[in-house]
matplotlib code that plots the C-alpha trace (Angstrom):
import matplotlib.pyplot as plt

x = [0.0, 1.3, 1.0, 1.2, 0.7, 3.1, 2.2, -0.4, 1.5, -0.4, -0.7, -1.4, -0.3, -3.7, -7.2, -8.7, -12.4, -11.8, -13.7, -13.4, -14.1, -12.5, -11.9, -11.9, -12.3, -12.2, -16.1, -18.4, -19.8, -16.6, -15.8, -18.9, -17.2, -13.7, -15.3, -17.4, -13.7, -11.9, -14.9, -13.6, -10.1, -12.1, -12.5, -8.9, -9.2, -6.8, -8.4, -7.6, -8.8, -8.5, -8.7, -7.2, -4.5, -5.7, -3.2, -2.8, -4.0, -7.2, -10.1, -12.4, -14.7, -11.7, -11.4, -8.7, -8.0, -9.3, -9.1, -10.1, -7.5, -3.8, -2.9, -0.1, -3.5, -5.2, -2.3, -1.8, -5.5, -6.3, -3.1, -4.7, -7.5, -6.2, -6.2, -4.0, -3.4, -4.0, -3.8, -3.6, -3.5, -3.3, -5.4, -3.9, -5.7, -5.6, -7.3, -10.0, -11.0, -11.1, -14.7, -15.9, -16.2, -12.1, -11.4, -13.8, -11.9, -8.1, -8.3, -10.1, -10.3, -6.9, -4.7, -6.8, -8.2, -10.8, -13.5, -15.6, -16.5, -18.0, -19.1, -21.3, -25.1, -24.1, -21.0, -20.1, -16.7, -15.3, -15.3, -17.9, -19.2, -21.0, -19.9, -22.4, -23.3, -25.3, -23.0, -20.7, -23.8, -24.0, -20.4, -20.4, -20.4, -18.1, -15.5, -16.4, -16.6, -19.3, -20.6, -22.1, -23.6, -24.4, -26.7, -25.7, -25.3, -27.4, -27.1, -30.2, -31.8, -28.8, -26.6, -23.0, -20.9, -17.4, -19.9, -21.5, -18.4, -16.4, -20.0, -19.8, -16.0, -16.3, -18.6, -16.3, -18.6, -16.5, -18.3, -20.8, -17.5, -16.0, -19.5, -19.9, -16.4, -16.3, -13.1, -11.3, -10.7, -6.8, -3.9, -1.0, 2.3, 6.2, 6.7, 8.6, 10.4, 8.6, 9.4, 9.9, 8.1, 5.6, 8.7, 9.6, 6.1, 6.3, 3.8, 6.1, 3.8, 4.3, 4.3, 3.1, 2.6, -0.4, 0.0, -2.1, -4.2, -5.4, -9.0, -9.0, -11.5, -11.9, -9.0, -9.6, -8.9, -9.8, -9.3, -7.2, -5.6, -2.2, -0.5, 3.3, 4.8, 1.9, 1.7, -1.5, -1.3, -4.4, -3.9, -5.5, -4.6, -4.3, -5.5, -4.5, -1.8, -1.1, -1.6, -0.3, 3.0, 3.5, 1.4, 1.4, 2.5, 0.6, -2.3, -0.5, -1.6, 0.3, -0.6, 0.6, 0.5, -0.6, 2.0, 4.7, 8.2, 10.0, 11.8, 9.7, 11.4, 11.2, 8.7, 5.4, 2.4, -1.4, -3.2, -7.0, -9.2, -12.5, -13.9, -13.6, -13.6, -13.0, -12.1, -8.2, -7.8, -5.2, -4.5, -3.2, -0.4, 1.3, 0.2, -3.4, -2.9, -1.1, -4.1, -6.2, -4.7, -4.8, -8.6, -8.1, -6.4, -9.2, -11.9, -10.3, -9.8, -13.2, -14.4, -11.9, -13.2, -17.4]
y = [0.0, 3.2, 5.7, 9.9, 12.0, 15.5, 17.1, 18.7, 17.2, 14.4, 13.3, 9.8, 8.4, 6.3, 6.9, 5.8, 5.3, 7.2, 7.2, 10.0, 10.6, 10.4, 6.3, 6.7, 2.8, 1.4, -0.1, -1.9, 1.2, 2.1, -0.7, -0.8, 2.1, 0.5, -2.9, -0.4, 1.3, -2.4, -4.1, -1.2, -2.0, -4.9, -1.8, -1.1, 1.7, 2.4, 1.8, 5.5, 6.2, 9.7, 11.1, 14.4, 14.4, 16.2, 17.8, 14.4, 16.9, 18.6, 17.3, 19.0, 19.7, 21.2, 19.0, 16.3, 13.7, 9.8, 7.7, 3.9, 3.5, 5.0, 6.5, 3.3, 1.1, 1.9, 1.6, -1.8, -2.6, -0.7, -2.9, -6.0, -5.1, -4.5, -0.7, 0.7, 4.1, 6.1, 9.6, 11.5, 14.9, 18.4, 20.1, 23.7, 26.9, 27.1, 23.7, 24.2, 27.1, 25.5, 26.1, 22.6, 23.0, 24.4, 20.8, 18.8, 20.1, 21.1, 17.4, 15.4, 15.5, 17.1, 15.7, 12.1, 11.7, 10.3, 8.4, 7.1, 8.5, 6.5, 8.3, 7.5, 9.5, 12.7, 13.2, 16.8, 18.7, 21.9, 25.1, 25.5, 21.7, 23.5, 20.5, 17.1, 14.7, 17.0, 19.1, 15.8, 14.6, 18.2, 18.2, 14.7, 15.2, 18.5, 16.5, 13.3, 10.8, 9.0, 9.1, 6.3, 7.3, 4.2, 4.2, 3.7, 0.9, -0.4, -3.1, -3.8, -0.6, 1.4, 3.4, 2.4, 5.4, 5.8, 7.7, 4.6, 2.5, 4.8, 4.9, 1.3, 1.5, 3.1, 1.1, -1.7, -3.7, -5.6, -8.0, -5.1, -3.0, -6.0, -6.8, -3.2, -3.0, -6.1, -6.7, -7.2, -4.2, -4.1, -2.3, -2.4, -1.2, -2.3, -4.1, -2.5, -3.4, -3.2, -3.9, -7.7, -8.2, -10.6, -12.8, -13.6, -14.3, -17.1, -15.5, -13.1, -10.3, -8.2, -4.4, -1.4, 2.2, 3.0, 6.4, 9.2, 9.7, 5.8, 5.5, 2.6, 0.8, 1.3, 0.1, -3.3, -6.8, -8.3, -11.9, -10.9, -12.3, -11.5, -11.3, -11.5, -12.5, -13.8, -16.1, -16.2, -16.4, -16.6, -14.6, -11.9, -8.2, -5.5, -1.8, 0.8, 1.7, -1.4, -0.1, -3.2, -3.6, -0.3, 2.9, 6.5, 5.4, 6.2, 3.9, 1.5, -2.3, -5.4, -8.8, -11.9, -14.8, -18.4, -20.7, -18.8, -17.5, -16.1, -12.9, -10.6, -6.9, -4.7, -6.9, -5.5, -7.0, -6.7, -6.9, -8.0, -7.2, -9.6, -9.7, -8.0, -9.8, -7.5, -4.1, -3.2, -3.5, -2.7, -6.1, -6.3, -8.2, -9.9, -13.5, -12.2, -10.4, -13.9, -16.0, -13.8, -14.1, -17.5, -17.2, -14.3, -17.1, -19.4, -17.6, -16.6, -20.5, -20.8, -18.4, -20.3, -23.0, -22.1]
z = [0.0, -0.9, 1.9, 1.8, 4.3, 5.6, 1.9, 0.2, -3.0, -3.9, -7.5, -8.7, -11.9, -12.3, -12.8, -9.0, -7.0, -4.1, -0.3, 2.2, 6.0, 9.4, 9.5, 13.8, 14.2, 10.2, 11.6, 9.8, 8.2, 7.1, 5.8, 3.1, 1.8, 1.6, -0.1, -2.9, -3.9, -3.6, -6.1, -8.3, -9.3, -11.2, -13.4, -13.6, -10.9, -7.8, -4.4, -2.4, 1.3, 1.8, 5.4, 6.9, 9.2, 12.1, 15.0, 17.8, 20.2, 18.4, 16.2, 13.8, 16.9, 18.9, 21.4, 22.4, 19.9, 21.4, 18.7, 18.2, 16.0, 16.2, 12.9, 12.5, 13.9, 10.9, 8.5, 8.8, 8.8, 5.8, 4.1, 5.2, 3.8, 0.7, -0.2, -2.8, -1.3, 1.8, 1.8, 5.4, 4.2, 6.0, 7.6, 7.4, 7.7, 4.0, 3.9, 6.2, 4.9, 1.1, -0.5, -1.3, -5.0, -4.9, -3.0, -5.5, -8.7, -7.5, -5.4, -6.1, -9.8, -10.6, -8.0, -7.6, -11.3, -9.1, -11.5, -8.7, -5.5, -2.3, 0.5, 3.3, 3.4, 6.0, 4.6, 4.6, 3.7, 2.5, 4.0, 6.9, 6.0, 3.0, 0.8, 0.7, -1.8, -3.3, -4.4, -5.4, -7.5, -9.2, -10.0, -11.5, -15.2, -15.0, -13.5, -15.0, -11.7, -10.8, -7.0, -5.1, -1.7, 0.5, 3.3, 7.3, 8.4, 11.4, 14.0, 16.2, 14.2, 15.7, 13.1, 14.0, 14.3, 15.9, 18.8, 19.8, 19.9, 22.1, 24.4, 24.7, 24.9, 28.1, 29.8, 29.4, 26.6, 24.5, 22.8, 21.7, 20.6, 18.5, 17.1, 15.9, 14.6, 12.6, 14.5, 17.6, 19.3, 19.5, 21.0, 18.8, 20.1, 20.7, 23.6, 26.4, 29.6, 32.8, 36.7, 35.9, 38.8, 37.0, 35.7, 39.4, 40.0, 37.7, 35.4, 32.9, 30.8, 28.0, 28.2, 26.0, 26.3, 24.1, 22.2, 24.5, 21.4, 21.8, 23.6, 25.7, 28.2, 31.6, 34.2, 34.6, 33.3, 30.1, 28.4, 25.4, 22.2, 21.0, 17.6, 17.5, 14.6, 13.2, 16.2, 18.4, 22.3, 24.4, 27.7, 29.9, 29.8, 32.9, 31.1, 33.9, 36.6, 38.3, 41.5, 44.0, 42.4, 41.1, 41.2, 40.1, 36.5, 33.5, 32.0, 30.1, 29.1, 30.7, 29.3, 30.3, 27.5, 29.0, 28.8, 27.1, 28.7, 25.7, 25.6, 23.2, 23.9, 21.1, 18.7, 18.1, 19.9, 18.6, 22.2, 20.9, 24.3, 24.3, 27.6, 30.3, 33.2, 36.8, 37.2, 38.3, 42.1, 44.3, 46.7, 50.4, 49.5, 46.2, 47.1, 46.9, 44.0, 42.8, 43.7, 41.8, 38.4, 39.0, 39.1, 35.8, 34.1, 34.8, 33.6, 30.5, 29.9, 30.4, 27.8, 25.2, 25.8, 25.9]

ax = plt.figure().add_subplot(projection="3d")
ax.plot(x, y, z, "-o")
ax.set_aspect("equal")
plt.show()
C-alpha cells in the first residue's frame, strides 16, 4: 500500500475510485465504503482512502483527539484489507478554509483523477461543511466521476458510528464493541520493559505504552488475544496503573501470555481485548494479587473453551 501523508503534493499516476471521512475505528460502516472502492479495481481503478491528518491533540470539533484506531493502527489494517493508497493529508488553515467545489476540482479530480466517489449518506466537507453529496452529484459530469452514496449501516436498528463504539467503549462492553467493529478491538504497540516483577512471580507479561491519542477501556482486566509475529497467544490483559506492584504510573496495558516464557522486547504485539472480566484492584499483598490471576487465568480458559 502506498501511503502519503506530511504534503499537500499528492498526484497519482492512475485513474482511481476514491472514499473519504475520518476512519476513527475502520467499523463496519466504514468498511462498506472500503469494499465499494476495492470491487472497483475490477474496473482497472486504484483503491484510495482519503482522510485528513488532524493535529494528535485537536479534532475537527476542537477537542482532544481519542481515537479507536492510532494512525499506525489503521495503516496496517487498511493494508490488510487490501487498499492501494492512503492519503492523510493536512489540515492547514488554508485547507480548512477551502470552499468545497475548490477541494472537488483542485483534489479530487486534478490531483486524484478520481472516477468514482463513495461516501457514506451525512458526509459533509469543504469550508464550513457547505460541501455534501449534493453538491458531489452536481459536479459529477463536469469533473467526469461517478458518486455512489451508501446508506448507514445499522445493528439492532442502531446506526454504527465511531460515537456509539467509544459509548460502549467506556462502559467496558467488549463483545458489543467487537461486534460493531467487525473486528477485535486491538492495541498495537512495541513491547517494552517493565518492573519484571511478574517474571519472578512465575507468570512473565508483556508491556506497552499505548500512544495518549489511543481511547481505551476502563482500568480493569480483560481476556485478550495477541499477535506477535503472526503467532496467536491466548492470555488476559491489565489496562490501567497497576496499582499493588506499582502505582502512580501512566495507563499503560500489561498482558501476560498463557504458557509462554519467551523474551519478546522490542517486537510489536497486537493486544485483541475480548472480555472484560474485573475491574483493576489494588491487593493487600502480592500472594493475593497472585491468587487472583490465577482465578483471571481461569476464567479466561473458560471463555476459550465455551
Amino acid at each position: 500500500m502506498k501511503y502519503i501523508y506530511d504534503t499537500e503534493n499528492v498526484h497519482l499516476n492512475a485513474p482511481s475510485a476514491v472514499t473519504l471521512g475520518k476512519f476513527d475505528g475502520v467499523h463496519r460502516g466504514h468498511q462498506k465504503l472500503m469494499e465499494r472502492i476495492l470491487k472497483a479495481k475490477d474496473e482497472g481503478l486504484c483503491s484510495v482512502v482519503f482522510t485528513f491528518d488532524l493535529p494528535p491533540s485537536a479534532s475537527l470539533s476542537g477537542q482532544p483527539a481519542s481515537m479507536l484506531l492510532t494512525n499506525r493502527e489503521r495503516r496496517c489494517f487498511l493494508e490488510k484489507m487490501g487498499i492501494d493508497v492512503l492519503i492523510e493529508y493536512p489540515f492547514t488553515e488554508p485547507v480548512s478554509h477551502m470552499e468545497p467545489e475548490v477541494f472537488v476540482r483542485r483534489i479530487l479530480s486534478e490531483s486524484l483523477d478520481a472516477k468514482k466517489i463513495v461516501i457514506g449518506e451525512d458526509f459533509h466537507f469543504g469550508y464550513r461543511r457547505r460541501g455534501d453529496g449534493a453538491l458531489l452529484k452536481k459536479m459529477q459530469e463536469e469533473c467526469g466521476y461517478d458518486l455512489e452514496v451508501l446508506e448507514k449501516e445499522r445493528i439492532d436498528g442502531r446506526i454504527v458510528s465511531s460515537t456509539y463504539i467509544k459509548e460502549e467503549l467506556q462502559k467496558g462492553n467488549m463483545e458489543t464493541v467487537n461486534r460493531l467493529l467487525g473486528y477485535p478491538y486491538t492495541v498495537q504497540g512495541e513491547i517494552i520493559h517493565g518492573f519484571h516483577m511478574g517474571r519472578s512471580f512465575g507468570w512473565p507479561t508483556i508491556n506497552q505504552r499505548p500512544s495518549q491519542t489511543k481511547k481505551l477501556p476502563p482500568n480493569g482486566v480483560y481476556v485478550s488475544r495477541t499477535n506477535i509475529d503472526g503467532i496467536l497467544y491466548r492470555g488476559v490483559t491489565n489496562v490501567g496503573n497497576k496499582p499493588t506492584i506499582e502505582g502512580g504510573l501512566p495507563k499503560g496495558v500489561e498482558t501476560f501470555l498463557f504458557d509462554v516464557n519467551q523474551d519478546f522486547y522490542g517486537k510489536t504485539a497486537d493486544v485483541s481485548l475480548l472480555s472484560f472480566l474485573r475491574p483493576e484492584t489494588k491487593f493487600g499483598s502480592k500472594d493475593e494479587l497472585m491468587a487472583q490471576v490465577e482465578r483471571d487465568k481461569a476464567a479466561a480458559e473458560a471463555y476459550f473453551h465455551k
